[in-house]
C-alpha positions, -999 to 999 in steps of 0.1 A, spaced: -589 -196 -335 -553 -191 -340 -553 -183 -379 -583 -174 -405 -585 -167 -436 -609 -149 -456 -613 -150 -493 -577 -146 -502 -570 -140 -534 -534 -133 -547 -526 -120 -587 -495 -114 -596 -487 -91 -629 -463 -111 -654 -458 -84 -677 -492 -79 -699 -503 -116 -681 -518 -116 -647 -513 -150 -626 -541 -157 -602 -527 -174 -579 -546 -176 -551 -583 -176 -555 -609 -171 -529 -590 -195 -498 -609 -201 -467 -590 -217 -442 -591 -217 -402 -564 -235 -378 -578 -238 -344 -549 -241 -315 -524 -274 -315 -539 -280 -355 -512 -297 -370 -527 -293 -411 -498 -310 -440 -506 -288 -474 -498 -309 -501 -507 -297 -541 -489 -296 -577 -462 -272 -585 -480 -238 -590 -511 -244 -569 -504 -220 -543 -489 -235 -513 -460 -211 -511 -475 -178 -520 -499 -190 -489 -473 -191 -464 -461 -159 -482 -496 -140 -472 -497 -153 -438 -460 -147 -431 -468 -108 -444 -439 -108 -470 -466 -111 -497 -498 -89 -496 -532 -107 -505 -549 -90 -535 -583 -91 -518 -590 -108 -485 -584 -111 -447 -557 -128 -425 -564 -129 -386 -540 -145 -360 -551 -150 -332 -585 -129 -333 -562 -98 -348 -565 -84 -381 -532 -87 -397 -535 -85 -430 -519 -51 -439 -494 -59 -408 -459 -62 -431 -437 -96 -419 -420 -78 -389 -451 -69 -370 -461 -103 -370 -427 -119 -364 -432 -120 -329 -465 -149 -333 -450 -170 -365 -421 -194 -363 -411 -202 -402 -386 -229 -415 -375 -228 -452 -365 -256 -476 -330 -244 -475 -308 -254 -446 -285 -226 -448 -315 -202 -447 -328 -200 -408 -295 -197 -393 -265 -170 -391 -235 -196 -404 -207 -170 -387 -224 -171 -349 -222 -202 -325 -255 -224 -318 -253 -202 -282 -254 -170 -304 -283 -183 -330 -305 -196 -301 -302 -164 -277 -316 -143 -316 -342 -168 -316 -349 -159 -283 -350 -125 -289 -319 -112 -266 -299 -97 -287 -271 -97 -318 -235 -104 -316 -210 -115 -290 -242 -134 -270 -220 -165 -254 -193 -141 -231 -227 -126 -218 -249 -153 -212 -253 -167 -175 -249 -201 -163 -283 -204 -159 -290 -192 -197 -268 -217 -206 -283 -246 -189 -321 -235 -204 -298 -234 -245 -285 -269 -237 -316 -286 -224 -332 -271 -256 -303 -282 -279 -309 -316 -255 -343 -318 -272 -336 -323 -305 -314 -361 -294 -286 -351 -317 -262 -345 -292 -254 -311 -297 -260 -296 -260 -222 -297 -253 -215 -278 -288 -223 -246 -276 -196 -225 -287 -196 -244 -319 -206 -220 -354 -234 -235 -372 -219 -235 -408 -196 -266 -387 -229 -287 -387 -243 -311 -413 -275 -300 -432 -297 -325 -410 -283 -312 -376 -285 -277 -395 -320 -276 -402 -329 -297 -369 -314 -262 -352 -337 -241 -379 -367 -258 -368 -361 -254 -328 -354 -220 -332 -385 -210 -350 -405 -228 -319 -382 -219 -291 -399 -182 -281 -434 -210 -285 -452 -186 -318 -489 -191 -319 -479 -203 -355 -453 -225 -375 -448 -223 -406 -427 -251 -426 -420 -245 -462 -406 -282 -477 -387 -280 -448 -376 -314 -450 -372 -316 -491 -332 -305 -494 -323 -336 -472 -314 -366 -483 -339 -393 -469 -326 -401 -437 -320 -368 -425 -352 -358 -437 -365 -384 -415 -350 -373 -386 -357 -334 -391 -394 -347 -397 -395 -370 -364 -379 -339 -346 -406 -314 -359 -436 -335 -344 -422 -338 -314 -413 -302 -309 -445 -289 -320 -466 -317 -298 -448 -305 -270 -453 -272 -270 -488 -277 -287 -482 -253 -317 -505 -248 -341 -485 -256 -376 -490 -256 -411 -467 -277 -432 -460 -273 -469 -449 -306 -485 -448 -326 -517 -443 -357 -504 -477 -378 -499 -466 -401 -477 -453 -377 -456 -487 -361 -458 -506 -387 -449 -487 -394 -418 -477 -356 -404 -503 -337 -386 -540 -342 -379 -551 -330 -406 -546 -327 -445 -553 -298 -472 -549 -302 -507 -539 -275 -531 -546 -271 -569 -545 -241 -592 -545 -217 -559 -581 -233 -545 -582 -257 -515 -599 -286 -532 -596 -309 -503 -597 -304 -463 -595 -336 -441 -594 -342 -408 -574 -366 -387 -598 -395 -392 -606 -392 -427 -571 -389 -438 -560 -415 -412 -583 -441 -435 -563 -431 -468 -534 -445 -485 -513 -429 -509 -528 -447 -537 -563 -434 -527 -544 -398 -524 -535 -400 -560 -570 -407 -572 -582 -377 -553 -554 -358 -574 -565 -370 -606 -602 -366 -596 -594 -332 -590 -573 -323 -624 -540 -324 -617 -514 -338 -636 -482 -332 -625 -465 -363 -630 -439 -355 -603 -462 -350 -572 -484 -386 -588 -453 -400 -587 -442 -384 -552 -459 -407 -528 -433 -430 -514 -395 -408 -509 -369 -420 -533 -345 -391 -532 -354 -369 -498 -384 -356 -519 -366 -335 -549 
């Protein structure tokens, strides 16, 4: 089993209000699980990634990866398994370095001034990586990152948090800043990069198509409890009218994710 959880619970003090929320998750992603999370604003799909990432502590509960007990393990300790992709572009890449320069950090060689030192052969294994993603950007190299467009941007984001292959991949709306046809294309890159390398990912989205087609298998979220788990068959069957129903069978009624199920404007 790559990641378990164990009857996480999460409160967070508001002043004199405490927020639950995350309350009592069980959850277990077995190697190559691809699982979409999708759930109202507030349910608790963030501070989830949060506790497994380590830069949010559960209140009560355990987090294993990989057999290991992690859960007072703060975010750099467990770096080195997780792979993590934010909904903001600029976020998972150093704008002032070259694509050589962010991939070699991703790859864990080193900080500055990476391209003068890199072999011929290192730069052959960057450009068949950059090669991977089909956006032409192998012969951009020495190029900075703050020259790319948001789609290419977050296209490089997404390789490098699978490059060093984690046990684990974390995507956090990932795809929800782009406008749809970049979002697309960021999306189509992510499955194929994590089918490849069969890593075990969990992906954060509001979107229910999106849901419905990513992954193998589908969690829903609502006021921090999973309310539905679904494997690839059973969620294969659904459409995103039947999602809905499930929604409002379950409570919710946040009339942006209801409305969410077919991308009008990249998802915001």
């Amino acid at each position: 089993m790559i990641l378990e959880l164990s009857g996480i619970s999460k409160t967070f003090a508001l002043g004199a209000e405490r927020v639950e929320a995350l309350r009592g998750v069980d959850l277990a992603l077995e190697e190559g699980e691809f699982a979409a999370v999708i759930g109202s604003n507030g349910a608790g799909k963030s501070t989830l990634l949060n506790v497994i990432a380590g830069t949010c502590r559960p209140s009560r509960g355990k987090v294993l990866i990989g057999g290991r007990d992690v859960t007072r393990w703060p975010a750099h300790r467990r770096a080195r398994w997780i792979g993590r992709v934010f909904q903001d572009p600029l976020r998972g890449t150093a704008a002032h370095m070259s694509l050589a320069e962010n991939l070699a950090l991703a790859l864990r060689k080193g900080p500055r001034g990476l391209f003068p030192l890199l072999s011929r052969a290192r730069r052959r294994h960057l450009e068949e990586a950059l090669a991977r993603l089909g956006m032409g950007l192998e012969g951009r190299l020495r190029e900075r990152v703050d020259h790319l467009s948001g789609g290419e941007r977050q296209a490089v984001t997404v390789l490098m948090a699978t490059l060093a292959r984690p046990k684990l991949l974390l995507l956090d709306e990932h795809t929800a800043a782009l406008d749809p046809a970049n979002a697309e294309v960021v999306l189509e890159v992510t499955e194929r990069l994590v089918a490849q390398d069969g890593i075990t990912t969990l992906m954060v989205t509001h979107r229910m198509d999106q849901a419905l087609r990513t992954g193998n298998r589908l969690i829903m979220m609502h006021k921090g409890q999973i309310r539905l788990d679904l494997g690839e068959e059973e969620k294969g069957r659904l459409t995103v009218d039947d999602l809905v129903s499930l929604f409002r069978r379950a409570g919710v009624a946040d009339d942006e994710l209801l409305l969410a199920g077919a991308p009008a404007n990249g998802g915001k």
